[in-house]
C-alpha positions in Angstrom: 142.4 -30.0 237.8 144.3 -33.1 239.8 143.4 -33.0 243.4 143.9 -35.1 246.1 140.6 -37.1 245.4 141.3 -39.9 242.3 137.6 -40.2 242.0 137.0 -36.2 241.7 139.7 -36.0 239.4 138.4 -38.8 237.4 135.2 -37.3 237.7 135.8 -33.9 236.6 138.0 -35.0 233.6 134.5 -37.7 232.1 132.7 -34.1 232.4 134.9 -32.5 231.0 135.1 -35.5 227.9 131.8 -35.4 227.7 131.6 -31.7 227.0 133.8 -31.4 224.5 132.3 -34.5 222.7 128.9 -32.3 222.7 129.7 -29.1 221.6 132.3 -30.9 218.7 129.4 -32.5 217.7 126.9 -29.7 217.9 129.0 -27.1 215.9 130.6 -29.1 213.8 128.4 -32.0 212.5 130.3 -33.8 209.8 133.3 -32.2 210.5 131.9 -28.9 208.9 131.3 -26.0 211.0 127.5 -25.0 211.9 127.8 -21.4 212.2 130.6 -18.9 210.3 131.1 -15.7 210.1 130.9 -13.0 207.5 131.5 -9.2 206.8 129.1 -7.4 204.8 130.8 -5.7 201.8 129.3 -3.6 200.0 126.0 -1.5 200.2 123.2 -3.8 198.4 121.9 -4.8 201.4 121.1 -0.9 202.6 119.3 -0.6 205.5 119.0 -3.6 206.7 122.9 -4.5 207.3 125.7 -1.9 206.2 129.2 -2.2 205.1 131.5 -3.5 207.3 129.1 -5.4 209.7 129.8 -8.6 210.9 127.3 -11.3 210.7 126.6 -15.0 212.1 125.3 -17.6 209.4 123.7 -20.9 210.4 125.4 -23.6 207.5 123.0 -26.1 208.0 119.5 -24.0 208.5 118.4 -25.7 204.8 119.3 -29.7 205.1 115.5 -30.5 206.3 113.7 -27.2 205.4 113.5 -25.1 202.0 114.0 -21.3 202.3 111.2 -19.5 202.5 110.7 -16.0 201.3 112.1 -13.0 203.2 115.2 -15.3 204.4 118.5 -13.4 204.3 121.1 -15.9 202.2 124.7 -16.6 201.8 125.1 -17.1 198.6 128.2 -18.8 196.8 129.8 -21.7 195.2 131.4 -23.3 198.0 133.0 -22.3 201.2 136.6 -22.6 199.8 135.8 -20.0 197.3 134.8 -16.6 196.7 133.0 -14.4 196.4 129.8 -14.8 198.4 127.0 -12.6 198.5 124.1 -11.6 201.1 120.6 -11.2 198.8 116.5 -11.5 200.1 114.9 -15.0 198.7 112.2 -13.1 196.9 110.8 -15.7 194.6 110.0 -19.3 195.5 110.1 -22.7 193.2 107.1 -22.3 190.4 106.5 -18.8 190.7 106.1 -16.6 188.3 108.6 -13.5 188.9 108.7 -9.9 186.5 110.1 -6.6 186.8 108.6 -3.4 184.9 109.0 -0.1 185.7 110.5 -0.2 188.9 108.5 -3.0 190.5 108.7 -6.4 191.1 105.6 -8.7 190.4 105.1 -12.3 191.8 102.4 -14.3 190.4 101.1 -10.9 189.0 100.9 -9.3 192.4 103.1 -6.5 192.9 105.4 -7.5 196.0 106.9 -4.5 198.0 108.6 -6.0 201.1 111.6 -5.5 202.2 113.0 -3.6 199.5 113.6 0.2 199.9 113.8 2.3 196.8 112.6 1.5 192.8 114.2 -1.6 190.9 116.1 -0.2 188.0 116.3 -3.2 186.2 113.5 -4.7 184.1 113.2 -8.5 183.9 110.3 -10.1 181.4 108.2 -12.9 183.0 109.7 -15.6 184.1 109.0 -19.3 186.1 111.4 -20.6 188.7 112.4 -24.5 188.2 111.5 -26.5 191.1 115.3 -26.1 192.1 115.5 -22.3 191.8 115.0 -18.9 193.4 114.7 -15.6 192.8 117.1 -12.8 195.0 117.2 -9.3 195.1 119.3 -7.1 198.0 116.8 -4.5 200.2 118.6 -1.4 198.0 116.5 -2.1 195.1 117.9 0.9 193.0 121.9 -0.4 192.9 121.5 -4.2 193.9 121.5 -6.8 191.9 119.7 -10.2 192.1 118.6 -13.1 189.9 117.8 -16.8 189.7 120.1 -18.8 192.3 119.7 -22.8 191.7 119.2 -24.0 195.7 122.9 -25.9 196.0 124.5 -22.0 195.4 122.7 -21.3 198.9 125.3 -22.1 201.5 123.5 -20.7 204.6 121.3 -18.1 206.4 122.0 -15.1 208.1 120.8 -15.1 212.1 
């Protein structure tokens, strides 16, 4: 790193400041880290990521943007604690969301995607608060899912 040359030396050190200023500030806006890690556990999200996979999670993806149905979530009460759990944002703010035998309905319209198998859970008709959605894993038959206010979303999968 120190040469013979003062100015290259100088030079290469102010590159090498200015790099690390960038990437601190990149992944770790606010002192909080932009991306994490997590290992799936567990089988409720069957086929599309299996036990004991590790995935990347972008912490930040919903500070200008909602989430928008089909986005894989983290979902939890804060990074310090556990739990958390991967689930499908299904239903969105003011929709109407049901479940009877086996499938789910949004708005009235049955909605198939992403899931794989029947739901064996039955839930009545019911409308998601401005603040709330509604998420399911993709193996309908043993996952479970629910109403998730939009603060217990800490971040999505990539």
């Amino acid at each position: 790193m120190i040469g013979s040359n003062i100015r290259w030396t100088m030079l290469r050190l102010l590159i090498l400041l200015i790099s690390t200023v960038i990437v601190s500030v990149y992944f770790f806006p606010d002192g909080e880290a932009r991306y994490r890690r997590i290992l799936v556990d567990g089988k409720s999200m069957n086929p599309t990521f299996v036990n004991g996979q590790t995935l990347w999670i972008h912490t930040l993806e919903y500070e200008n943007e909602p989430p928008v149905r089909g986005d894989i979530v983290v979902l939890g009460e804060n990074w310090e604690s556990k739990p958390f759990y991967l689930k499908r944002i299904i239903g969105l703010p003011g929709e109407r969301i049901s479940i009877r035998r086996g499938e789910m309905a949004i708005n009235g319209d049955v909605y198939d995607q992403f899931g794989v198998g029947r739901i064996r859970a039955r839930l009545v008709p019911l409308k998601l608060e401005e603040d709330e959605y509604f998420v399911l894993g993709d193996n309908r038959p043993i996952s479970s899912g629910g109403v998730v206010e939009v603060d217990k979303i800490l971040g999505k999968i990539l």
